[in-house]
ZAFI-203756 format. One record per residue: x, y negated, z of N, C-alpha, C in turn. Coordinates in steps of 0.001 Angstrom, whole numbers, plus 500000, padded with zeros to 6 digits. Atoms other than C-alpha are relative to their C-alpha. Layout:
<nodes>
XYZXYZXYZ...
</nodes>
This chain:
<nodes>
499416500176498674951067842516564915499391498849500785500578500824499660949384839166565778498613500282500744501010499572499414946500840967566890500737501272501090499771499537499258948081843182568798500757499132501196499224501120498688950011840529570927498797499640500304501518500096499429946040839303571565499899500647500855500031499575499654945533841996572565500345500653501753498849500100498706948573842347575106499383499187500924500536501554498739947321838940576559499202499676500369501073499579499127944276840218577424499922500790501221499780498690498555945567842776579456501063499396500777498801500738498757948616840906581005499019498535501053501195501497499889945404838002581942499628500634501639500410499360498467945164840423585307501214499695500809499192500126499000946742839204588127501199501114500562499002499110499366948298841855589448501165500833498907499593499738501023950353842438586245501052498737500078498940500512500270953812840574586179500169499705498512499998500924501162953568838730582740501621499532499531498982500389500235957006838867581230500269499723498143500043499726501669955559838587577573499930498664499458500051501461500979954082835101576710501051498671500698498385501049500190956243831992576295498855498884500316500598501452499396953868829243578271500803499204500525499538500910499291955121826225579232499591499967501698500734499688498342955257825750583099499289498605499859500339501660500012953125822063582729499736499524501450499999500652498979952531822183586176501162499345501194498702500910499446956110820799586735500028498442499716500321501156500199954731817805585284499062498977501354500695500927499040953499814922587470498523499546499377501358500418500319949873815559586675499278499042500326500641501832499329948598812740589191499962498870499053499729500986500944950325810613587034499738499501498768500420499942501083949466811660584083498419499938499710501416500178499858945835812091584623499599498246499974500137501822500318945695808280585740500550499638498524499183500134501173947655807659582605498709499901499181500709499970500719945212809115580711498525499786499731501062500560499858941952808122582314500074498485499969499913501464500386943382804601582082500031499478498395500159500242501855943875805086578238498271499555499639501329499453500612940470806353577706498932498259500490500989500645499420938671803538579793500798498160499299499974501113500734940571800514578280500511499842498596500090500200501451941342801723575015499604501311499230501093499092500200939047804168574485499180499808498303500493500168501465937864802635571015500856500093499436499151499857500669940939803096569706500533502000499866499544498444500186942012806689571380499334501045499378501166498414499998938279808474570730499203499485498338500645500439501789938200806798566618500945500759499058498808499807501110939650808153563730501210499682499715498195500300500143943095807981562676500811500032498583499595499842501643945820808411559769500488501168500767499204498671500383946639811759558308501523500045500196498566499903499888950235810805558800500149499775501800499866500651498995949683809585562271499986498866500564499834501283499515949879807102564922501873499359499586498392500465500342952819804642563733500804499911500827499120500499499724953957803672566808500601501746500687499605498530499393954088807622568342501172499762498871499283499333500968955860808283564947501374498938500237499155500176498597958577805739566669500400499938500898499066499180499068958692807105569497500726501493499514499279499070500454959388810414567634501340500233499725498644500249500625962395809085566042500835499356500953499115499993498573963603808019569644500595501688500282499523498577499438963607811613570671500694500514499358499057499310500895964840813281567272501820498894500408498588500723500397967962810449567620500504500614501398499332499462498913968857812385571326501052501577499148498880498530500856970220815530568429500626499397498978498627501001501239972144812758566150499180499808498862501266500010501357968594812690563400500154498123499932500909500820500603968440809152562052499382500119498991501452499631501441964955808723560286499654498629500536501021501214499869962531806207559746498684501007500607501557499175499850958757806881560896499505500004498760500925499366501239957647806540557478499857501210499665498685498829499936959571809728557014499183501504501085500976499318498983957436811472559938498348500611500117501059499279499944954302813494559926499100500697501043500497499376498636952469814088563067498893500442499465501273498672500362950564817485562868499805500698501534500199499101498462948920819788565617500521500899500347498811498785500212951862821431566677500790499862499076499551499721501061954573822221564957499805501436499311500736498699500617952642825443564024499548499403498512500767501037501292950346822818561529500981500204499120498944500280501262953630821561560002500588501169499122499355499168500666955077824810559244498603500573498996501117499256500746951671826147557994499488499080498550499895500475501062951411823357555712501396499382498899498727499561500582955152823387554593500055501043499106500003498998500627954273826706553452499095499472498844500854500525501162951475825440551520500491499671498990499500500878500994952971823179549764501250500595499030498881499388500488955820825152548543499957501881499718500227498270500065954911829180548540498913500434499236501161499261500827952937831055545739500016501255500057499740498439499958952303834617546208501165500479499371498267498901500877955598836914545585501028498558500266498507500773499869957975833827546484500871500253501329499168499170498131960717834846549138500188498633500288499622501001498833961138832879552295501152500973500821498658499679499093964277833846554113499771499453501996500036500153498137964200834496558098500937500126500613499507499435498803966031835483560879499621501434500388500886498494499163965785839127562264500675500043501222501750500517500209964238838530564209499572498790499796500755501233500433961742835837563731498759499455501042501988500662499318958922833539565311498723501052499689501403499165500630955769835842565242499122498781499334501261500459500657953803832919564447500097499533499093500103500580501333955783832027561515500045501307498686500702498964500962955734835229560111498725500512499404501409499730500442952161835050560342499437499000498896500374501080500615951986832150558605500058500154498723499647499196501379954203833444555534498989501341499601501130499337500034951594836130555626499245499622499347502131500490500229948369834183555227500587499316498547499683500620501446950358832529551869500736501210499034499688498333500914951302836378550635501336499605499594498413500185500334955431834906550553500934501740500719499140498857500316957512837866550445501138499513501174498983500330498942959794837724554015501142500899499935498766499312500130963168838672553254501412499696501129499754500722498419965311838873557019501474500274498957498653500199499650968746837877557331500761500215501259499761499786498680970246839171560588500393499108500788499511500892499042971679837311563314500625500186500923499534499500498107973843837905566428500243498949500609499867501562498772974985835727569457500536498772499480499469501876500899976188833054567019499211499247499405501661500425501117972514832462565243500539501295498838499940499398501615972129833743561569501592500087499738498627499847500416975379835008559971500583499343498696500168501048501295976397832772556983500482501364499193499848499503501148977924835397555208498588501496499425501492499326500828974817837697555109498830499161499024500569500947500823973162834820553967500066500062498540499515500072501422975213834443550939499533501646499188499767499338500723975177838040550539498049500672499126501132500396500347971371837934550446499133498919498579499884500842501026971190835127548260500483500660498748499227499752501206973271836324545828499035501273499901500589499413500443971367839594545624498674499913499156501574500887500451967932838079545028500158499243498988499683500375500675969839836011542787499838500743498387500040498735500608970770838844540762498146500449498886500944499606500125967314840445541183498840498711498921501084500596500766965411837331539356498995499708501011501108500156499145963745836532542685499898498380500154500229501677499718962237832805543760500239499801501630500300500408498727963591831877546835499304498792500783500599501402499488961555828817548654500969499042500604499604501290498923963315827561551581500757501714501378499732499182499163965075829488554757499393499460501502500566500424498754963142829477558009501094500495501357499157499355499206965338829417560875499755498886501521500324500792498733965049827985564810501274500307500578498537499833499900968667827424565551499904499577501510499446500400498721968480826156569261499583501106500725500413499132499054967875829044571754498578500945499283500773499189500836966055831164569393498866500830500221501310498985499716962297832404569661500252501325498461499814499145498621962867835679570352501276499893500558498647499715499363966584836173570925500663499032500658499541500854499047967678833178572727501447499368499641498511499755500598970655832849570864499691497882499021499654501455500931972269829324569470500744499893498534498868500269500863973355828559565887501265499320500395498519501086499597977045827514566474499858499074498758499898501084501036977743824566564887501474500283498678499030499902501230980669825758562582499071500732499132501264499213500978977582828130561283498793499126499073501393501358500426975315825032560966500672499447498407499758500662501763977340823541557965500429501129498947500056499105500739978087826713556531499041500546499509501496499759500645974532827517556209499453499044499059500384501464501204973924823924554735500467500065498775499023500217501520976869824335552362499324501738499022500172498696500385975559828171551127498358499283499210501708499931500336971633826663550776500275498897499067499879500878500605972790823544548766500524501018498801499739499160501155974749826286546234498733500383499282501208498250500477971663828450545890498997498824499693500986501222500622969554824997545523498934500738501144500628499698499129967776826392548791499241499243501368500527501201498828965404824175551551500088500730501411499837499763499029966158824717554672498957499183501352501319500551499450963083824218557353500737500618501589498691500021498529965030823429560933498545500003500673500990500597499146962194824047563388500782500474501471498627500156498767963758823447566972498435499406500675500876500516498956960882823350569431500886499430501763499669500199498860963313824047572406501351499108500130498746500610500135966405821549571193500795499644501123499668500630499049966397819462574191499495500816501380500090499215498748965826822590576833501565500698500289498846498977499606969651823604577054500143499632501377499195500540498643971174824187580387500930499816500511498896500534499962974504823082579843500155498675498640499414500622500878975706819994578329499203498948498833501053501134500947973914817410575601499478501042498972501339499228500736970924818458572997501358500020498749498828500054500925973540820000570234499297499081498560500705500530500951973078818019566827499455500835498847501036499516501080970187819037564657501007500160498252499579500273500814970797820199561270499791499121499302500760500705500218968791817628560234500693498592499525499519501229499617971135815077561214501561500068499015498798500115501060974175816250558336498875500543498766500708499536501315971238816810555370498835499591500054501440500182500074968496814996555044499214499759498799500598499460501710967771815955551404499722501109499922500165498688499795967552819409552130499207500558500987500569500012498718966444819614555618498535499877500289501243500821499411962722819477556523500109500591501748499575499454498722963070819540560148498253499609500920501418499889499365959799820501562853500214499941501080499463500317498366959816819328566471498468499971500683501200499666499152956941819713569192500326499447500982499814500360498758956158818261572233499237501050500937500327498847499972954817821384573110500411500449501474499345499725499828957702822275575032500443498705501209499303500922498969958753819298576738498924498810501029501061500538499319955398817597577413499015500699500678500947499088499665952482819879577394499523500509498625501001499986501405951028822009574759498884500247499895501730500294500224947429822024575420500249498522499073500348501197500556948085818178573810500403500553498664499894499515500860949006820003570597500637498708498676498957501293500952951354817336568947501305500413499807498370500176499941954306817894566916500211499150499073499334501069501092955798816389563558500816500937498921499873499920500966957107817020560411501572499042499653499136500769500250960597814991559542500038500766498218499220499303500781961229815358555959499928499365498640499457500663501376962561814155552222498636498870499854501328500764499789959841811375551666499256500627498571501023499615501377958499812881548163499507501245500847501094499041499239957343815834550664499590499376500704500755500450498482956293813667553348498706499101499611501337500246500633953593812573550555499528501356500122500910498915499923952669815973550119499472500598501229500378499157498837952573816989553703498871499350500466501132501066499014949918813535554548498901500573498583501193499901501000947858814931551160499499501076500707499780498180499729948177818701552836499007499810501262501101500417499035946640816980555975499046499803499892501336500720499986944164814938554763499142501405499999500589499114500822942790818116552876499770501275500896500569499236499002943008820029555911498962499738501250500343500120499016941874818332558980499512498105499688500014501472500004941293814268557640500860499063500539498649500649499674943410813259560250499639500716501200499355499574498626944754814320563781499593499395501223500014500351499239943573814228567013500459498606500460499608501637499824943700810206567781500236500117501780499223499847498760943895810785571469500729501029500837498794499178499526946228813517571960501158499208499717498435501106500382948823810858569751500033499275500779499466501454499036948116807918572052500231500566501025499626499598498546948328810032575304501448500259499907498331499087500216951824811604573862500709498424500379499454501192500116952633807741572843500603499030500921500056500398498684951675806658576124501206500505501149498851499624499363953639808933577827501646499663499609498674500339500509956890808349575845500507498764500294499675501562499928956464804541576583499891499513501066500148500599498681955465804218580053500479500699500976499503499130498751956871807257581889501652500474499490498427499747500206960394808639582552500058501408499468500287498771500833960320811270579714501246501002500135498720499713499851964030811599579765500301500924500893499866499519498777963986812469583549498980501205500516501046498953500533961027814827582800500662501270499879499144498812500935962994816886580355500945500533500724498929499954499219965729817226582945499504500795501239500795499149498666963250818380585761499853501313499251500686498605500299962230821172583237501267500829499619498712498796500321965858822172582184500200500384501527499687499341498815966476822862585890499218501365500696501201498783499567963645824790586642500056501124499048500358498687501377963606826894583183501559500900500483498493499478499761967856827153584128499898501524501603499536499485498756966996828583587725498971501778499709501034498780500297964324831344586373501000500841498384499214499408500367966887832088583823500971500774500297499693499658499169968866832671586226499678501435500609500242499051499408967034834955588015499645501162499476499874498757500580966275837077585375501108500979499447498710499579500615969779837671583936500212500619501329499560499701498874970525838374587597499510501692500111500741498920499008967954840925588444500090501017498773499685498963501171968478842632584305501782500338500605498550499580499566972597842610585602499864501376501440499981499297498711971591844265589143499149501740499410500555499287500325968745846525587756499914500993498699500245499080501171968677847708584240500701501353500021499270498957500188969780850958583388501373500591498866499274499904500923973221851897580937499215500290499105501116499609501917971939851917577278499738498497500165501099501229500527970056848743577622501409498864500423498849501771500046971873845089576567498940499104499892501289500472500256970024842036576215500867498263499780499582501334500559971067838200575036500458499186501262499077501612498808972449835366577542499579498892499761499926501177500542970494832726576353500660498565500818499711500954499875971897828847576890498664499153500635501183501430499987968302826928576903498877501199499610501400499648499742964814827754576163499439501414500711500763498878499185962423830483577290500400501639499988499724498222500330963932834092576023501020500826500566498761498786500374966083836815576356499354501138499630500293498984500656965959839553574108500301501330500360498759498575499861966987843448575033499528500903498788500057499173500821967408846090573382500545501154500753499709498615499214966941849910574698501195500813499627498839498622500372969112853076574712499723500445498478500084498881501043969063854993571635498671500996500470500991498753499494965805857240571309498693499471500502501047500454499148963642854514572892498950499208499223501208500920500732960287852675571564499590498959500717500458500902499083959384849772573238498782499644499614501594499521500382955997849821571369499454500842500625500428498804499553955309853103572286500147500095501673500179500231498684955918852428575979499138498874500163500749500884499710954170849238576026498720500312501062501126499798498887951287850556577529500089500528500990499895499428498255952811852821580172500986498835500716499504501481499284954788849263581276498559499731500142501477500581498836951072847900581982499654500925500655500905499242499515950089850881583800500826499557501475498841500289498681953302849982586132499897498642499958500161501574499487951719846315586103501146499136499571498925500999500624954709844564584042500092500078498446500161499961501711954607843450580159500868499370499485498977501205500924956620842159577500499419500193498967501039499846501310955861841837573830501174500702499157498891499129500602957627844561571681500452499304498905498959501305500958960287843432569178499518500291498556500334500540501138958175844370565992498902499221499893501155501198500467955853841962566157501461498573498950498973501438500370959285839379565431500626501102498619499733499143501136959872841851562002499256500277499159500931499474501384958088841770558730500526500975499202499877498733501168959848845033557367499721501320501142500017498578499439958922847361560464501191500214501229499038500066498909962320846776562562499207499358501763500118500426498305962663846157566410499178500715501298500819499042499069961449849286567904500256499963501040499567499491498287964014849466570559499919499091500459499907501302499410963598845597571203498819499719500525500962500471499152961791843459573747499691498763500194499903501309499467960874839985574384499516499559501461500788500492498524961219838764578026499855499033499949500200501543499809959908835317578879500011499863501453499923500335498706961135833531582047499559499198500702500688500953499904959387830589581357498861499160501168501190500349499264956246830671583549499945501007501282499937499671498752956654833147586220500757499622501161499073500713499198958516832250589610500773501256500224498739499402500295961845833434589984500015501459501129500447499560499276960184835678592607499296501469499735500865499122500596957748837350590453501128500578498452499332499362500839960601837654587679500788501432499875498984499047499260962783839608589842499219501332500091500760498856499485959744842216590731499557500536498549500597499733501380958490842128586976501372501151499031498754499223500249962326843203586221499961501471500517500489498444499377961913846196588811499121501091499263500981498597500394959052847549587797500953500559498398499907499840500940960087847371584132501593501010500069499688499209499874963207848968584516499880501222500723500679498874499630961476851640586539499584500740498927500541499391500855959931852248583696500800500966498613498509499493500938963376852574581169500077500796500875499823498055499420964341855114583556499155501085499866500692499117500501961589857040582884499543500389498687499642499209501555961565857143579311501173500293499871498601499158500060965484858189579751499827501023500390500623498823499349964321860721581839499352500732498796500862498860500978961736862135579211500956500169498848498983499784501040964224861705576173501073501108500476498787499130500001966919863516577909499400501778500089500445498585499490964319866127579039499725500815498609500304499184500931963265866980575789500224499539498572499038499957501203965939865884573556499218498958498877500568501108501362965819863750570102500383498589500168500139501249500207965040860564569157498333499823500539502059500207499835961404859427570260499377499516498857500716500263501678959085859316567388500433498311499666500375501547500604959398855471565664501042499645500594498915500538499397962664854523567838501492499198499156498712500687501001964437852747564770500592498914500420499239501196499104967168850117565637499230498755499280500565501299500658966205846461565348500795499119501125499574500783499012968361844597567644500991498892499473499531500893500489970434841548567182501482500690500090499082499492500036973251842212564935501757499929500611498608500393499551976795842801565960500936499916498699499324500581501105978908841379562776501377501121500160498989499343499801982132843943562135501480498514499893498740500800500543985637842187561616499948499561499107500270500843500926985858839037559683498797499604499911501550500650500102982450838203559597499965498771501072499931501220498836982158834895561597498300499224499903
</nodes>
């Protein structure tokens, strides 16, 4: 599937194509002026420092500013404790490392990050999903998961899960779910890997607290500035138990020596001389008002059959078609009508999420969302149209949508 999303984003790369698939940051809400000086002032008076080698663990003092930001979701850490990698893509990719031998299960979300499924991939770990509906992950599938695998004689690793506004579904772990998941993964002797790129993008109310911040024996938690700065600078971090946070600076060395030295001081820079705070606040408004406009124009436009998530904060909402429908299998007649999304099995390592979609509201204007909406439901009406005309199910149209829990299930 990773190649086929390529793919996609070659062909959505044409202008005249409403782009409702990839999840870019808007950076040009940033005060580039500013930043530019910023960073041509780095370069020119400390330029022997930004354009020299570095440590595999990072710059120290970034790695306190880090532990400024994590303490806005209730995380106290030290920087020793901290691991600045490129991205928090790096961290998870060497998380896996360090812990996954062919045939060991990793526990997801269904759905999931495509790029961490790709990741579990490239280390041949065995992805075993756990569903999820508008509450995050469900604790008691969890358990009931667990306990099967249990049973079975299987090795579980660790559970990968992105509890704030969820890449794809948009959806928040509640916090009565948050310690129930903690208390279920501590039974099972299970690591739990909190990666929370979009924590501090909600658009109501304070950054909820990390799990991070009730388990930090269990917890390896992954944060990015990705998201809130820019991610061309490709800086995130690593928080986690300190006997891994040796293995993760060996995992480095052995990959890369050490890390971009002036992407850390530009991040550093920024964290210490500009109003980061007031930043983050410009971008929840803007991400809030294009959220906005898409929920609006899916409420006005879509057609009966199709539902789709409500997210709180970051970039998504998820739908999910009528009965009968492929959202793969249309994919390409949506680009022919100039509007894309990325179909929902790419976020499924067993084959699920036919009828699902990922919109991103992120980077288009609330302008071009609204028209990208149009076309696209133009398009659901016309595969309702052909389904009804000639009956069935449409070839491959298996459900994959975020679950709805029966009675009692919380």
């Amino acid at each position: 599937m990773p190649s086929e999303i390529r793919a996609l984003f070659a062909m959505v790369a044409r202008p005249e194509v409403v782009s409702l698939a990839g999840g870019a940051p808007y950076v040009s809400a940033l005060p580039l002026d500013v930043v530019g000086d910023m960073i041509g002032d780095l370069v020119a008076n400390r330029g022997a420092e930004a354009l020299q080698y570095g440590s595999a663990q990072g710059d120290v003092v970034l790695r306190e500013r880090i532990c400024d930001v994590m303490a806005l979701e209730g995380i106290t850490a030290s920087a020793d404790d901290v691991v600045v990698t490129v991205g928090a893509q790096q961290a998870l990719d060497l998380v896996t490392k360090i812990f996954v031998d062919p045939g060991d299960v990793v526990l997801a979300e269904a759905p999931s990050y495509v790029g961490a499924l790709g990741t579990f991939a490239s280390y041949q770990a065995d992805v075993v999903h756990v569903p999820l509906d508008e509450g995050g992950l469900i604790p008691a599938a969890l358990r009931e998961t667990l306990d099967r695998l249990t049973r079975e004689g299987r090795r579980v690793k660790f559970l990968y899960t992105v509890p704030n506004f969820q890449n794809p579904s948009g959806v928040t772990l509640t916090t009565a779910r948050r310690a129930q998941i903690l208390e279920i993964c501590a039974a099972y002797d299970v690591l739990v890997i909190e990666d929370n790129p979009y924590g501090l993008l909600g658009f109501d109310g304070e950054p909820t607290r990390a799990m991070r911040a009730d388990d930090s024996e269990r917890v390896i938690y992954l944060g990015s500035f990705s998201k809130t700065i820019a991610s061309g600078l490709r800086v995130g971090w690593a928080l986690a138990p300190h006997a891994v946070r040796a293995k993760l600076v060996l995992a480095a060395e052995s990959a890369v020596l050490c890390h971009p030295a002036l992407s850390q001081v530009a991040v550093r820079e920024y964290l210490t001389t500009q109003p980061w705070r007031e930043q983050i606040k410009s971008f929840r408004e803007l991400y809030r008002s294009r959220r906005d406009a898409m929920l609006d124009a899916l409420d006005a436009l879509m057609p009966d059959g199709c539902t789709w998530t409500r997210p709180g904060g970051g970039f998504f909402v998820w739908l999910t078609l009528p009965e009968g429908l492929d959202a793969k299998a249309m994919a390409p007649r949506a680009i022919a009508e100039r509007v894309a999304y990325v179909p929902g099995t790419g976020f499924y390592a067993d084959g699920g999420g036919r009828r699902n979609m990922r919109l991103s509201y992120c980077f288009p204007e609330p302008d071009r969302i609204r028209e990208g909406v149009r076309r696209l439901a133009g398009v659901i009406e016309s595969e309702i149209r052909m389904r009804d005309t000639f009956g069935g199910v449409r070839p491959g149209a298996a459900s994959g949508g975020v679950h709805t829990p029966g009675p009692g299930v919380v």
